[in-house]
mmJSON file of the N, C-alpha and C atoms, coordinates in Angstrom:
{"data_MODEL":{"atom_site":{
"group_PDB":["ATOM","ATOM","ATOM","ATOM","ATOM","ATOM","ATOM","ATOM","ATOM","ATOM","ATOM","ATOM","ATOM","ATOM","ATOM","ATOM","ATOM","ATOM","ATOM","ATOM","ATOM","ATOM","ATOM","ATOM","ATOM","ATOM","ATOM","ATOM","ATOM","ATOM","ATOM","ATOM","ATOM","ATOM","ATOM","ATOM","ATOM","ATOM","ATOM","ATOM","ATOM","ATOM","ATOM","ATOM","ATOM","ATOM","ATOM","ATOM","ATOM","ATOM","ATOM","ATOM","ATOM","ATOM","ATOM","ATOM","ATOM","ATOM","ATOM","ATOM","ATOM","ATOM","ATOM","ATOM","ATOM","ATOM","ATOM","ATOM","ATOM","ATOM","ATOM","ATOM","ATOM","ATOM","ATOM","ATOM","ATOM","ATOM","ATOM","ATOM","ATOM","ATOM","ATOM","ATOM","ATOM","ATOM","ATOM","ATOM","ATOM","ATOM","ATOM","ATOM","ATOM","ATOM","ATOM","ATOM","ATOM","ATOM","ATOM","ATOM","ATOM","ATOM","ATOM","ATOM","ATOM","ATOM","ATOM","ATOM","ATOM","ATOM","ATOM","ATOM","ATOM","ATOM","ATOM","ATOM","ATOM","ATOM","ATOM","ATOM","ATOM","ATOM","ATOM","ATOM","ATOM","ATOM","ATOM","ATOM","ATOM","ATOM","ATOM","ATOM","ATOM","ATOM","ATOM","ATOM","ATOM","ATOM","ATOM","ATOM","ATOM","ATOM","ATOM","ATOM","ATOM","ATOM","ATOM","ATOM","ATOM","ATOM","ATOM","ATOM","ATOM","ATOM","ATOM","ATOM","ATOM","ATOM","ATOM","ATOM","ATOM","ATOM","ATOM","ATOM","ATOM","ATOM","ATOM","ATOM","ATOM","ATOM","ATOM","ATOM","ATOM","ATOM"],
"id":[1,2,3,4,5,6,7,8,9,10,11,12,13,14,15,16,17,18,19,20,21,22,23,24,25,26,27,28,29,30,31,32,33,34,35,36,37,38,39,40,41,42,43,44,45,46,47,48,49,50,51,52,53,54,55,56,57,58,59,60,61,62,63,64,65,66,67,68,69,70,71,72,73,74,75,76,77,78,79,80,81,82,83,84,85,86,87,88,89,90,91,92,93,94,95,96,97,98,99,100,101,102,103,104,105,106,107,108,109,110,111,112,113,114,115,116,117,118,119,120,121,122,123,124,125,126,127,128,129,130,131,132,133,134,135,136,137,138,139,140,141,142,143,144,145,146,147,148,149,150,151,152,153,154,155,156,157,158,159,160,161,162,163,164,165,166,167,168,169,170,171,172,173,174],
"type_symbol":["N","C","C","N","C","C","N","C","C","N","C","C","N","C","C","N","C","C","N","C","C","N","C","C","N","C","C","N","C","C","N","C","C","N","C","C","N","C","C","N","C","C","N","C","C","N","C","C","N","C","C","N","C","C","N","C","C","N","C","C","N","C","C","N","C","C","N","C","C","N","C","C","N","C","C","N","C","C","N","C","C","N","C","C","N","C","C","N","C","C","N","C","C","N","C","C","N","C","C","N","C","C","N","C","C","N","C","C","N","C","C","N","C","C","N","C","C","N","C","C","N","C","C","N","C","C","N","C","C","N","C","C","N","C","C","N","C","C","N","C","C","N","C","C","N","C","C","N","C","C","N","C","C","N","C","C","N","C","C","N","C","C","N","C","C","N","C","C","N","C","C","N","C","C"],
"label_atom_id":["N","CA","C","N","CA","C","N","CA","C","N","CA","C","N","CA","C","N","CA","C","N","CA","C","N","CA","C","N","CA","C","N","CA","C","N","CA","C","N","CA","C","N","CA","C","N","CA","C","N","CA","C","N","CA","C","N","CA","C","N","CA","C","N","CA","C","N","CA","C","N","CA","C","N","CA","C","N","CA","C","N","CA","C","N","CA","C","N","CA","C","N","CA","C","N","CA","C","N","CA","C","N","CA","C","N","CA","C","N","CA","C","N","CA","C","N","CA","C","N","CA","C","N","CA","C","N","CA","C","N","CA","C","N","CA","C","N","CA","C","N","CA","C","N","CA","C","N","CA","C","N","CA","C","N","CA","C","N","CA","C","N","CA","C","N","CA","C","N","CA","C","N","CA","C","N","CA","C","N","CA","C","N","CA","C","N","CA","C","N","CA","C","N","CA","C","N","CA","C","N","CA","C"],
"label_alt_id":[null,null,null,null,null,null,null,null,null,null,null,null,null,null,null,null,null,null,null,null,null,null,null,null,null,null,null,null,null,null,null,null,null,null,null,null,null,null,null,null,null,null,null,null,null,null,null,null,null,null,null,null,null,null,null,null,null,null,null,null,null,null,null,null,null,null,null,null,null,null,null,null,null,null,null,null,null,null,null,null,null,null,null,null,null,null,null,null,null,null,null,null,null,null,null,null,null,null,null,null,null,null,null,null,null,null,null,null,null,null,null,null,null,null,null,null,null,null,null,null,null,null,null,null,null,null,null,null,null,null,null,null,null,null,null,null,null,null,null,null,null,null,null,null,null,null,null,null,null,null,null,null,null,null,null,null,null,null,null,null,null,null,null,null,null,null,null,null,null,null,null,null,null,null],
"label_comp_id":["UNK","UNK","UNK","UNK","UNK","UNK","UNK","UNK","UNK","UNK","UNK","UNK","UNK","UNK","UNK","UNK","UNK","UNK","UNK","UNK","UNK","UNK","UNK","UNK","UNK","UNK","UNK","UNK","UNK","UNK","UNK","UNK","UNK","UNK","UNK","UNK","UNK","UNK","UNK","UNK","UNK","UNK","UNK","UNK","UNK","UNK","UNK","UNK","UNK","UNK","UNK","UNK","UNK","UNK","UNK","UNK","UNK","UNK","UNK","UNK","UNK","UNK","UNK","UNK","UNK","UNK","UNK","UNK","UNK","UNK","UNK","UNK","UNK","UNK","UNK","UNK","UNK","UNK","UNK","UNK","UNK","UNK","UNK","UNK","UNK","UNK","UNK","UNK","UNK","UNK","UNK","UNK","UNK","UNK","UNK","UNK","UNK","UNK","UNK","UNK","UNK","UNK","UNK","UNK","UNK","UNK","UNK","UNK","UNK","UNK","UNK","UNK","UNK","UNK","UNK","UNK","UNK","UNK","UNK","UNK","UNK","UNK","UNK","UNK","UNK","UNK","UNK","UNK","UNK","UNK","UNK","UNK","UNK","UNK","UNK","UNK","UNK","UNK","UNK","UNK","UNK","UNK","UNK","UNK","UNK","UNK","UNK","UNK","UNK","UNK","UNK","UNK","UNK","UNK","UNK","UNK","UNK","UNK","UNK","UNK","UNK","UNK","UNK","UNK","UNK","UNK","UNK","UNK","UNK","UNK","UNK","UNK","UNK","UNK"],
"label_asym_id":["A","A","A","A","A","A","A","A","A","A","A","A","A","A","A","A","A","A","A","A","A","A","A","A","A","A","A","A","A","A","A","A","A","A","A","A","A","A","A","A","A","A","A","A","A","A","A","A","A","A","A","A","A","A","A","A","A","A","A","A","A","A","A","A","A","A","A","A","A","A","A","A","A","A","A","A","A","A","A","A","A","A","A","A","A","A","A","A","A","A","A","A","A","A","A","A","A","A","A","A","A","A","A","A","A","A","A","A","A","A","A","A","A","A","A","A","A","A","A","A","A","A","A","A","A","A","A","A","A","A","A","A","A","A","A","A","A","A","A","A","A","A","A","A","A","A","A","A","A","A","A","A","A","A","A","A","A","A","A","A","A","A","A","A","A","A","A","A","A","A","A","A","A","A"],
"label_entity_id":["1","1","1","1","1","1","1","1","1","1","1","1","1","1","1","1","1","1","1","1","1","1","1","1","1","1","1","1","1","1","1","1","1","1","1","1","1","1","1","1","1","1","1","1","1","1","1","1","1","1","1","1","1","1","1","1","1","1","1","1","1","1","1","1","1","1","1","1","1","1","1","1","1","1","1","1","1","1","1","1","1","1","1","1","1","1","1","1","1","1","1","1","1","1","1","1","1","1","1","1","1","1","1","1","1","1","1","1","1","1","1","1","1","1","1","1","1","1","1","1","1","1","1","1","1","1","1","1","1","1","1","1","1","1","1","1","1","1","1","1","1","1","1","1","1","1","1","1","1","1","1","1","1","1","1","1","1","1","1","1","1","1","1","1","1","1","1","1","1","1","1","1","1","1"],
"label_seq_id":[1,1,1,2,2,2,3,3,3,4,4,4,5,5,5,6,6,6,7,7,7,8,8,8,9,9,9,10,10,10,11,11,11,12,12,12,13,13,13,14,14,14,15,15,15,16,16,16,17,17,17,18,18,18,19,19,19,20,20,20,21,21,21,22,22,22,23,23,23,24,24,24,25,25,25,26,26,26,27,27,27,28,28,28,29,29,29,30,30,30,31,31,31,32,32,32,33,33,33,34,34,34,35,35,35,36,36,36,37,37,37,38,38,38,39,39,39,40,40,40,41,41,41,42,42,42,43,43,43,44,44,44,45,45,45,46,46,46,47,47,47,48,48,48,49,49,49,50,50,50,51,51,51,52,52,52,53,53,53,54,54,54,55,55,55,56,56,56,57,57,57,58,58,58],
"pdbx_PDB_ins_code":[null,null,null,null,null,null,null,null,null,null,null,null,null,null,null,null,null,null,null,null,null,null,null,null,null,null,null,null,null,null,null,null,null,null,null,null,null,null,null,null,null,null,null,null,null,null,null,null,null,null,null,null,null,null,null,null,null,null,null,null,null,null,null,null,null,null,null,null,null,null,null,null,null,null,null,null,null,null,null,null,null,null,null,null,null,null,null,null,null,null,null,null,null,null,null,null,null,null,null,null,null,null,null,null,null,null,null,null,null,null,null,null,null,null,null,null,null,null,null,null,null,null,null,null,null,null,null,null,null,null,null,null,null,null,null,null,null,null,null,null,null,null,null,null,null,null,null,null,null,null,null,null,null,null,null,null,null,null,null,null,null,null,null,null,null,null,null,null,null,null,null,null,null,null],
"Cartn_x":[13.98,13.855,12.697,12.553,11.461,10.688,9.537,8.362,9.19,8.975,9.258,8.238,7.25,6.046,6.477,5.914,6.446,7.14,8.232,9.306,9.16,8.316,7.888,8.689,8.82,9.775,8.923,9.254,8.323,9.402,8.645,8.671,9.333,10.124,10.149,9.097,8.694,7.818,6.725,6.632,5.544,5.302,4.192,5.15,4.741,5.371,5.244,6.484,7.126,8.053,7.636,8.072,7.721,8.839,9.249,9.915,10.331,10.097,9.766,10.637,10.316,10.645,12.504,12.545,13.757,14.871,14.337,15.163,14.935,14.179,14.089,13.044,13.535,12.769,12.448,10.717,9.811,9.295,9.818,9.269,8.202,6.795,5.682,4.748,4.73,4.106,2.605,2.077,0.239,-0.228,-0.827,-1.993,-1.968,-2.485,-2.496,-1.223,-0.137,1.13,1.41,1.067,0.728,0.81,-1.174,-1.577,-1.455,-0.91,-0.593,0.424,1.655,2.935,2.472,2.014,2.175,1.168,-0.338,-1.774,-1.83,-1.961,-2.39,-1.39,0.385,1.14,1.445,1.106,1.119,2.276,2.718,3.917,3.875,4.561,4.28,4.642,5.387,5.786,4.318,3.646,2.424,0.956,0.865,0.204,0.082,-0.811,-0.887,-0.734,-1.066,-1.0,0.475,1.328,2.748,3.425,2.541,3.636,3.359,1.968,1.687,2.384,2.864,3.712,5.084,5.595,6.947,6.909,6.125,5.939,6.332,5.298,5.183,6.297,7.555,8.714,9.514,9.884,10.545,10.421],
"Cartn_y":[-1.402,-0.04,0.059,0.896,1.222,2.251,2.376,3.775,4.609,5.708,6.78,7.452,6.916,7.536,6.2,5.077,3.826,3.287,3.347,2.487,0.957,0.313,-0.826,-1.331,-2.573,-2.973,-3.077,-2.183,-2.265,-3.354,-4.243,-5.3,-4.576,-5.158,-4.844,-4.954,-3.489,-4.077,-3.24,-3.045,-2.675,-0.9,-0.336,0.862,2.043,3.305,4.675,5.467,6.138,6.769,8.429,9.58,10.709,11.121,12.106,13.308,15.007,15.225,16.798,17.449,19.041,20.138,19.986,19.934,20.497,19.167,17.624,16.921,15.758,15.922,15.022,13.697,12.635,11.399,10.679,10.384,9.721,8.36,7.306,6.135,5.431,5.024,4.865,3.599,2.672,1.394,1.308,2.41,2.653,4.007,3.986,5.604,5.959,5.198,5.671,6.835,6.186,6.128,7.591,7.492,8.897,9.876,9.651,10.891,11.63,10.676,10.826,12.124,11.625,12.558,13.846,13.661,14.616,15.511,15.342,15.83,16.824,15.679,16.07,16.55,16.189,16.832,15.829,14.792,14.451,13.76,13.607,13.195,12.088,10.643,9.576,9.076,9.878,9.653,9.837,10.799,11.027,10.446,9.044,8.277,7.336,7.093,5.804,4.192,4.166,3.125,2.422,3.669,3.235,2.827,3.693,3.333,1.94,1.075,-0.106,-1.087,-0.99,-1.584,-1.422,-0.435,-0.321,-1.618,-1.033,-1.972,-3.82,-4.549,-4.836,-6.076,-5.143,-5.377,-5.87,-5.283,-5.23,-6.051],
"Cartn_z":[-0.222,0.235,1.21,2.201,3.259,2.553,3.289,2.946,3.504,3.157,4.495,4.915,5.224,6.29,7.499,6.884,8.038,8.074,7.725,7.408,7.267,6.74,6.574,5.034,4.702,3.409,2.451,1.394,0.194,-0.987,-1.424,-1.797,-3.789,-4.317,-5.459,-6.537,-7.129,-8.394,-7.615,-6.423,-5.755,-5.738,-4.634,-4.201,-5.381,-4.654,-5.654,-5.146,-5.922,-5.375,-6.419,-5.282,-5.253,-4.924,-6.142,-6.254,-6.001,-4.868,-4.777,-5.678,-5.885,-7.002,-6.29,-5.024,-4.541,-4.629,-5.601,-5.278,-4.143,-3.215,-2.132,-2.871,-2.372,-2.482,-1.301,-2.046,-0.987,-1.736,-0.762,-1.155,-0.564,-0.757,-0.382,-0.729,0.666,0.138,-0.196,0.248,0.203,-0.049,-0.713,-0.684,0.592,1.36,2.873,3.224,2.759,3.967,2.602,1.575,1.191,1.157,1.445,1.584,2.541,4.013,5.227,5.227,3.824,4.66,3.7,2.047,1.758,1.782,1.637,1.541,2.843,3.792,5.282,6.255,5.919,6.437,8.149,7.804,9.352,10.136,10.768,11.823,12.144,11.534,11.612,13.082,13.821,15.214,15.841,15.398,16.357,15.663,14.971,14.061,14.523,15.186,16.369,15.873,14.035,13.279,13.37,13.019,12.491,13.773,15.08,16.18,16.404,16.507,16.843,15.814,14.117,13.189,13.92,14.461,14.914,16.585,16.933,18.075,18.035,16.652,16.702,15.738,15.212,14.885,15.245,16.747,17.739,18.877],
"occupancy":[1.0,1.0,1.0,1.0,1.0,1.0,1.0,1.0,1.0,1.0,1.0,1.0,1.0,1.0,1.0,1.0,1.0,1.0,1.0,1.0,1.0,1.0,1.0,1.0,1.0,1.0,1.0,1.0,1.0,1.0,1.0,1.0,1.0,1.0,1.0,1.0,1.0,1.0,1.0,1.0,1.0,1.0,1.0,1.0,1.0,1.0,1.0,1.0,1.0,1.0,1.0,1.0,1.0,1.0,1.0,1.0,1.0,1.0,1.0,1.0,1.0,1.0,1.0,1.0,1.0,1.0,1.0,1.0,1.0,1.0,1.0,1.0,1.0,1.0,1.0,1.0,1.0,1.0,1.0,1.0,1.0,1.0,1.0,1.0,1.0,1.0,1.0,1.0,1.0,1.0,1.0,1.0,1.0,1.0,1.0,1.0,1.0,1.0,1.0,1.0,1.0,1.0,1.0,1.0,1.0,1.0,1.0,1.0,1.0,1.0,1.0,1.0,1.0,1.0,1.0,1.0,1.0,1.0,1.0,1.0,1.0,1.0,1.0,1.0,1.0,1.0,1.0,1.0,1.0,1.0,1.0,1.0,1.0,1.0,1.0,1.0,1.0,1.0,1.0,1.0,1.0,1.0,1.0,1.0,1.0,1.0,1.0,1.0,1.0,1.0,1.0,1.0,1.0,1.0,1.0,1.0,1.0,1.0,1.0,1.0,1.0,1.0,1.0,1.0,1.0,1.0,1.0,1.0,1.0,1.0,1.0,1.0,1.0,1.0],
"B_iso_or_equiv":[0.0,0.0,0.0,0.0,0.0,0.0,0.0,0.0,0.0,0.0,0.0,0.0,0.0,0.0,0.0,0.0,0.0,0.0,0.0,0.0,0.0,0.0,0.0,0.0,0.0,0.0,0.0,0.0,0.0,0.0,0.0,0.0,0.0,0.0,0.0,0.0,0.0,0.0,0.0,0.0,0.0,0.0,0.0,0.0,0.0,0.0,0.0,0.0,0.0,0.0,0.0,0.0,0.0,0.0,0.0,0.0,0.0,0.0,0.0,0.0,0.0,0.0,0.0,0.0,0.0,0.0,0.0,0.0,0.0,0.0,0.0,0.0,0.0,0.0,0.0,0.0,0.0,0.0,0.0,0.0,0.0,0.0,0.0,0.0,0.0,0.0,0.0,0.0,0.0,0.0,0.0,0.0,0.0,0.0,0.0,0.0,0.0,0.0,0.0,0.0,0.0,0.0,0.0,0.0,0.0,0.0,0.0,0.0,0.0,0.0,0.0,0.0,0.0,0.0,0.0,0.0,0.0,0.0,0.0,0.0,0.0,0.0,0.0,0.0,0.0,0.0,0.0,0.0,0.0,0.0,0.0,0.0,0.0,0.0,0.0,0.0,0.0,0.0,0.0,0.0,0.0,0.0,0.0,0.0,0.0,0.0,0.0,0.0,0.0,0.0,0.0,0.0,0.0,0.0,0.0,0.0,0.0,0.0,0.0,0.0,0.0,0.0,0.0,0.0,0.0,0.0,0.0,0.0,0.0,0.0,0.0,0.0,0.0,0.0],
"pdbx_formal_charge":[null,null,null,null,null,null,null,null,null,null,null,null,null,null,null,null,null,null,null,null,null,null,null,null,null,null,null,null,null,null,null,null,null,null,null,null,null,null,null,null,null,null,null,null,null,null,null,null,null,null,null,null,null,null,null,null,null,null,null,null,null,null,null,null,null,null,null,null,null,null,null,null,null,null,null,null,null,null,null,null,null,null,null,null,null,null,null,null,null,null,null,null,null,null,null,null,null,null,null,null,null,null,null,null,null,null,null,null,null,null,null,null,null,null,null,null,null,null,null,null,null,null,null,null,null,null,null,null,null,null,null,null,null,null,null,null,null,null,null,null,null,null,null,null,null,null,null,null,null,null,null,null,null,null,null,null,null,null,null,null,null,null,null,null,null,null,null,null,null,null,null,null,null,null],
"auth_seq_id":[1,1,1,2,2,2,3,3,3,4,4,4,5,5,5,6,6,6,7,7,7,8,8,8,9,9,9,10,10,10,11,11,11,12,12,12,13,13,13,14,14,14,15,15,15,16,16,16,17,17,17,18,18,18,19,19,19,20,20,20,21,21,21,22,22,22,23,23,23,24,24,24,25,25,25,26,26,26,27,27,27,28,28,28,29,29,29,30,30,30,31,31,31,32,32,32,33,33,33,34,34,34,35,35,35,36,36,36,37,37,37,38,38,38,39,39,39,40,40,40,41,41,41,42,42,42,43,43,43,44,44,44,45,45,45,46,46,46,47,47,47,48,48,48,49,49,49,50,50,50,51,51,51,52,52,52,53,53,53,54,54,54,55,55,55,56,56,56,57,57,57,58,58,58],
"auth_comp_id":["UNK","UNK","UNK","UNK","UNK","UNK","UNK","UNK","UNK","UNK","UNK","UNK","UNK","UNK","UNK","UNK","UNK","UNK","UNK","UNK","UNK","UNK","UNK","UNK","UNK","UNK","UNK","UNK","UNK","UNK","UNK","UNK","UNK","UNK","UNK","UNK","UNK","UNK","UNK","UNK","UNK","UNK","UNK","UNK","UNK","UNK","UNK","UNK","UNK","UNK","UNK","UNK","UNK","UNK","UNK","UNK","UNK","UNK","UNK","UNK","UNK","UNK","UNK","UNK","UNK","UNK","UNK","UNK","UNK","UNK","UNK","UNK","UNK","UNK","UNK","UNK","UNK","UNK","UNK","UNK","UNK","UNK","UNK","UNK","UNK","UNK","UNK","UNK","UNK","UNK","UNK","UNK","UNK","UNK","UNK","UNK","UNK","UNK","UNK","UNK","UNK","UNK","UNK","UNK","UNK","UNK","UNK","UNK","UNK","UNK","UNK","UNK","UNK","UNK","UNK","UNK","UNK","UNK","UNK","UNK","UNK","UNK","UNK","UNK","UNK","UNK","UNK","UNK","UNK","UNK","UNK","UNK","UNK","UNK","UNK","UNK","UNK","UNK","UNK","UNK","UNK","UNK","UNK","UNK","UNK","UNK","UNK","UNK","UNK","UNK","UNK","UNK","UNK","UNK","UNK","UNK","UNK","UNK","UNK","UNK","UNK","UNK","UNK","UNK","UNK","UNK","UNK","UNK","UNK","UNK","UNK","UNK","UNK","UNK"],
"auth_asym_id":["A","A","A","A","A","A","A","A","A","A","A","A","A","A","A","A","A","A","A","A","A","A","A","A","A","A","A","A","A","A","A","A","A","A","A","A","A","A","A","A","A","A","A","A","A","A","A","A","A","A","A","A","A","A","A","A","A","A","A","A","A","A","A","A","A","A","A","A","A","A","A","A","A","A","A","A","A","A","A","A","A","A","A","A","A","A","A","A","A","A","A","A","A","A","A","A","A","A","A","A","A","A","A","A","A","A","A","A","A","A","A","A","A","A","A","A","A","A","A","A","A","A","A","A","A","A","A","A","A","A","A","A","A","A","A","A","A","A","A","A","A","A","A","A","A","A","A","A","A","A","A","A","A","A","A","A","A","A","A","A","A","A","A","A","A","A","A","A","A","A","A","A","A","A"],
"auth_atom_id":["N","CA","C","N","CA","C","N","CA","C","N","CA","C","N","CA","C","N","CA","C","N","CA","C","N","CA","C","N","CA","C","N","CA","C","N","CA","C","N","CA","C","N","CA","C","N","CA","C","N","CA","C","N","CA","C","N","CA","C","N","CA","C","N","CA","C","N","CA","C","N","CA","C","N","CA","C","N","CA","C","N","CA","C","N","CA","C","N","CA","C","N","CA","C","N","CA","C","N","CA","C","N","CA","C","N","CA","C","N","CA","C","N","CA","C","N","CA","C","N","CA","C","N","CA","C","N","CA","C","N","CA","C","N","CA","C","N","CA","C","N","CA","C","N","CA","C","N","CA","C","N","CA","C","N","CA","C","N","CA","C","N","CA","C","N","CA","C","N","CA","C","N","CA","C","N","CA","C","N","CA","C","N","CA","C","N","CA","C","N","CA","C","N","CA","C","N","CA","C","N","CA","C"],
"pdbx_PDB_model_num":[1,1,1,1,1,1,1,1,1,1,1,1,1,1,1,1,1,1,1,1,1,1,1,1,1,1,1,1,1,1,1,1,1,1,1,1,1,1,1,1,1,1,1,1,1,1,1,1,1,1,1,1,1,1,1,1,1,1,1,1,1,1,1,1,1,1,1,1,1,1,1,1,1,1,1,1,1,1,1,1,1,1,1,1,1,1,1,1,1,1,1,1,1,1,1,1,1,1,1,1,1,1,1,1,1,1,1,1,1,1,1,1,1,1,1,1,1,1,1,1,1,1,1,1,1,1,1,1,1,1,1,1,1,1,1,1,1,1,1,1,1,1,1,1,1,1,1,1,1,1,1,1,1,1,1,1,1,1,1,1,1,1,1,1,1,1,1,1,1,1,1,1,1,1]
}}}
């Protein structure tokens, strides 16, 4: 399965997965990638970290 802040491969056994009230699931390889989507609310498109991991995929 991927995070969904970075889409990076979270490894089995690993990882946190988060449940919202409404049903939606969030799967998450780091605190970081987190606190990122849910705390701070932030736009992983506009996250200069994830774009240089996507970059560097490809």
């Amino acid at each position: 399965m991927k995070c969904s802040f970075c889409s990076t491969e979270i490894e089995k056994g690993t990882g946190k997965m988060y449940v919202k009230m409404d049903g939606k699931i969030f799967y998450f390889c780091s605190s970081k990638c987190e606190k990122n989507q849910l705390k701070l609310k932030r736009n992983p498109v506009k996250t200069g970290w994830v774009a240089k991991k996507k970059k560097e995929k490809a």
